[in-house]
C-alpha positions as CSV (number, residue, x, y, z in Angstrom):
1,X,141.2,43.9,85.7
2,X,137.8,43.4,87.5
3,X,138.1,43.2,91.5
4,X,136.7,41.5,94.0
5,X,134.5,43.1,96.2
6,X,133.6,42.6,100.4
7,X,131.6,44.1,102.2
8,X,132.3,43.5,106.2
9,X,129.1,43.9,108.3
10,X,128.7,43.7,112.2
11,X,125.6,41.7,112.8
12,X,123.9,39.2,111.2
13,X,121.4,40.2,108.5
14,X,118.3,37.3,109.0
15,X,116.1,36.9,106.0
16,X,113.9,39.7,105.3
17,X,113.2,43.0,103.6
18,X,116.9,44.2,104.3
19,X,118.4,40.7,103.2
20,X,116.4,40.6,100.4
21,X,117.2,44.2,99.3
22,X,120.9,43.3,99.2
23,X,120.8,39.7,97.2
24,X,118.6,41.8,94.5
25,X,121.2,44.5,94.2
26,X,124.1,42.4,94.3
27,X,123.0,39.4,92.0
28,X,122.8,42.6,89.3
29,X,126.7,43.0,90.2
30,X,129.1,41.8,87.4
31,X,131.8,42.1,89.9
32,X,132.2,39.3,92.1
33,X,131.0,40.1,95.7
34,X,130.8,38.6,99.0
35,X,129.3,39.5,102.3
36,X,130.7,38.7,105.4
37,X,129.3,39.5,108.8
38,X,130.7,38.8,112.4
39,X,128.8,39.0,115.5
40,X,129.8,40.1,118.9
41,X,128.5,38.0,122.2
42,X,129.8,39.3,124.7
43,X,128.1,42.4,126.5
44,X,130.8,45.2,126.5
45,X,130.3,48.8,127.3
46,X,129.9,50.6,123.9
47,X,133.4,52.0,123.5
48,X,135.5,48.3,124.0
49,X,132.6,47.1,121.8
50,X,132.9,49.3,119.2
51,X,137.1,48.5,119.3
52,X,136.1,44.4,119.4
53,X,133.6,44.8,116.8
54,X,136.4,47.0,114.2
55,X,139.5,44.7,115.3
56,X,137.1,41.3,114.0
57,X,136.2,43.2,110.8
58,X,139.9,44.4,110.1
59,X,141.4,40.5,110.6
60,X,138.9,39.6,107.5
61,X,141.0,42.3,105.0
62,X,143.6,40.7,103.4
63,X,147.1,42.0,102.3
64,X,146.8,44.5,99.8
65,X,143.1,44.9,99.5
66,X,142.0,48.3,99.5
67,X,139.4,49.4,102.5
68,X,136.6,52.1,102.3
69,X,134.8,52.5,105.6
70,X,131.1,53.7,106.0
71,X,131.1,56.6,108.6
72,X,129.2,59.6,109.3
73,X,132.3,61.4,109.6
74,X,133.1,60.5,105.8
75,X,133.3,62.3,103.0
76,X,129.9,61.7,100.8
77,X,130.1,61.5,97.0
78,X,127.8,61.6,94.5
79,X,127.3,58.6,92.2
80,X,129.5,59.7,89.7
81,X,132.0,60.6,91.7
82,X,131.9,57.1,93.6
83,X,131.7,55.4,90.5
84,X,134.9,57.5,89.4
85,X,137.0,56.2,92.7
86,X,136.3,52.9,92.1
87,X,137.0,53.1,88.2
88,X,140.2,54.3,89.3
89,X,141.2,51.7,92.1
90,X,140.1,48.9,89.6
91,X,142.6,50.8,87.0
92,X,145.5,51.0,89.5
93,X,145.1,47.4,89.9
94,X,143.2,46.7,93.2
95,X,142.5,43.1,93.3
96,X,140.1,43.4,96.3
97,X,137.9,46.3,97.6
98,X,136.8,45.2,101.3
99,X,133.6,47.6,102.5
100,X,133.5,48.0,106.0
101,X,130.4,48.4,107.6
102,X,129.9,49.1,111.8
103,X,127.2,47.8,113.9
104,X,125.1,50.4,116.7
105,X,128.5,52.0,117.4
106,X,129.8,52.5,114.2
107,X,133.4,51.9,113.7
108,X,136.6,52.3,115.6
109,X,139.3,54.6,114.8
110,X,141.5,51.8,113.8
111,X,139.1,50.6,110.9
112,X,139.4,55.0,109.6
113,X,142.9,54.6,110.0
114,X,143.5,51.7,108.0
115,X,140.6,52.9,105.1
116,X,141.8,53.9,101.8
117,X,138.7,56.1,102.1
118,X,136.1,56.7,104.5
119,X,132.5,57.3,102.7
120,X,129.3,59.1,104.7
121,X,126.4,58.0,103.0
122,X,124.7,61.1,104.2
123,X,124.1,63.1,107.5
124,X,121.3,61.0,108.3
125,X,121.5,58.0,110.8
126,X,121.2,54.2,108.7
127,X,120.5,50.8,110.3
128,X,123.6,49.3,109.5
129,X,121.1,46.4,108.0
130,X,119.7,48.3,105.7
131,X,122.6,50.3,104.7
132,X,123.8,47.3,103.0
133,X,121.5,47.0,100.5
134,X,122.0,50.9,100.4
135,X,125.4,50.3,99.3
136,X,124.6,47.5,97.1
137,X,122.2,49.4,95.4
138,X,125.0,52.0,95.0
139,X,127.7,49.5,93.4
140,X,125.2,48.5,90.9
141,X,124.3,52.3,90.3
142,X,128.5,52.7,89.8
143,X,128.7,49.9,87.8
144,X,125.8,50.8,85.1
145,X,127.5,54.6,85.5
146,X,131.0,52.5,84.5
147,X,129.0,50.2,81.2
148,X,127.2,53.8,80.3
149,X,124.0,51.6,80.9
150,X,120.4,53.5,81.2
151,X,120.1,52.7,85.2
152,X,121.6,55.2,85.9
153,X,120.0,58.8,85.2
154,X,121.3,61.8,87.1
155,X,118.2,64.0,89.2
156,X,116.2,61.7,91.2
157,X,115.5,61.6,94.8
């Protein structure tokens, strides 16, 4: 059974080079996705923020879905090994994978409670707008590992 994927973004990603980096990755997808992003008005010191920001993105998972959150603090994976987890969630039945992406302050603890997993995409600091195309990029890269298909050749950068 094929799920449904989410991603869950803090900010809103106007049309652009980052936009545009994620509609070409995820218009490749055979799996169905959706992006979602929620904004934040008000001016909060970064910590109740950071909480405001997790608690919008966490009323947008629905029962049963499974959650990986994007944090530094993660656990990185190579390609394969990505590819592998979500080969197995799809296996075990997931209906819904929700990805959950943090604005400036990156996400509260509540959103790396809740996660299924929590994925670092690296040491290195990512503007949460491009890192959505980032993990786009990396779906499709997971899905041609998945089909066997030629995108996909181990080495590179």
């Amino acid at each position: 059974m094929a799920f449904t994927l989410r991603i869950l973004a803090v900010g809103r990603a106007r049309s652009g080079p980052e936009r545009a980096l994620f509609e070409a990755y995820a218009a490749r997808l055979a799996w169905p996705i959706q992006l979602e992003e929620v904004e934040l008005k008000a001016n909060l010191p970064p910590p109740a923020r950071k909480a405001k920001e997790t608690e919008k993105l966490l009323a947008r998972v629905p029962e049963g879905a499974r959650v990986l959150a994007l944090d530094a603090g993660g656990t990185p994976l190579s390609s394969e090994a990505f590819a592998e987890k979500l080969s197995r969630w799809q296996d075990d039945g997931a209906g819904m994978l929700c990805l959950l992406i943090g604005g400036a302050e990156g996400l509260d603890r509540a959103a790396l409670e809740r996660a299924d997993f929590v994925l670092s995409l690296g040491p290195m600091i990512w503007p949460h707008l491009l890192v959505r195309g980032m993990l786009a990029e990396q779906l499709y890269r997971a899905q041609a590992i998945l089909a066997g298909h030629p995108y996909h050749r181990g080495g590179g950068a």
